[in-house]
N, C-alpha and C positions, 0 to 999 in steps of 0.2 A: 454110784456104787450100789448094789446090792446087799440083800442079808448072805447069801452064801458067797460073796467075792467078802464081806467083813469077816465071816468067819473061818474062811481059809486063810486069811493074811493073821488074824488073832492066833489060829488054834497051834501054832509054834513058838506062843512067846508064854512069858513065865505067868500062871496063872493066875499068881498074886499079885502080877501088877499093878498100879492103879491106871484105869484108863480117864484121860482128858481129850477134850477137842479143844482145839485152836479155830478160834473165830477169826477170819482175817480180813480188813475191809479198807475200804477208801479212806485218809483222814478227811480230805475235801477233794469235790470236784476240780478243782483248779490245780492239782499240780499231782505227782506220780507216788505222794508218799504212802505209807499203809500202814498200819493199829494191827497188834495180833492182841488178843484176848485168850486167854488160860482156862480152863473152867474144866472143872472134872464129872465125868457122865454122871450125874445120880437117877436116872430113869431113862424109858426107855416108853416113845407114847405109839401106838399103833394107830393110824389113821382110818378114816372112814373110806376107805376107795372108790366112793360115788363126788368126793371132793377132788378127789385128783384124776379123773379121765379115767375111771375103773381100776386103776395101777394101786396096788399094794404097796404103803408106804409107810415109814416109822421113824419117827423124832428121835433122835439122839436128846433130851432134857440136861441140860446144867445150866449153872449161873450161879448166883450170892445165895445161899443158902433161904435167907428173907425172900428173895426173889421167888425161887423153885417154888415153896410154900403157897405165897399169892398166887403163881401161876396155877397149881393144883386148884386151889381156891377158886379161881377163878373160872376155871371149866369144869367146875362141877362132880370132880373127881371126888370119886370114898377115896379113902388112905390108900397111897400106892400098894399094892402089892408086892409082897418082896420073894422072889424067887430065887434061894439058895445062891445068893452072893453073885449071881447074873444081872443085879441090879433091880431096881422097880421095873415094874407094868403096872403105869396108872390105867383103872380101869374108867374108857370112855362111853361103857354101855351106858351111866349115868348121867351124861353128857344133855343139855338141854338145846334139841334139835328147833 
């Protein structure tokens, strides 16, 4: 999915919603069951497009609230950015290449 196929399927729903992704995965190799995870978006991370084959790409961010935090931590991000209730933009210009 792309940013303008997200924002055509978003821009008809109530804008106060809250939005969440569903993580969905394997529980184990050996048999056909599956785990969904709940987690609601708190950022929003824009990628370096020299990592992914020149393509233009952006993280959806959620998880445990302690988690997100580390994560920020962890790549070196200033304080997310918050733009007007569209959620953060961690800035990864600070990012240690």
């Amino acid at each position: 999915m792309n940013v303008a196929e997200l924002i055509d399927i978003l821009k008809d729903l109530d804008p106060d919603a809250l939005v969440e992704m569903a993580i969905v995965a394997p529980v184990t190799t050996e048999d056909e069951s599956i785990t969904v995870d709940q987690y609601t978006v708190e950022g929003i991370l824009p990628r370096d497009p020299a990592d992914h084959d020149g393509e233009s790409v952006v993280w959806l961010i959620g998880g445990e609230a302690n988690d997100v935090d580390e994560f920020i931590d962890a790549v070196g991000a200033e304080d997310p950015l918050s733009h007007a209730g569209e959620g953060d933009v961690i800035d990864m210009s600070t990012w240690p290449r």
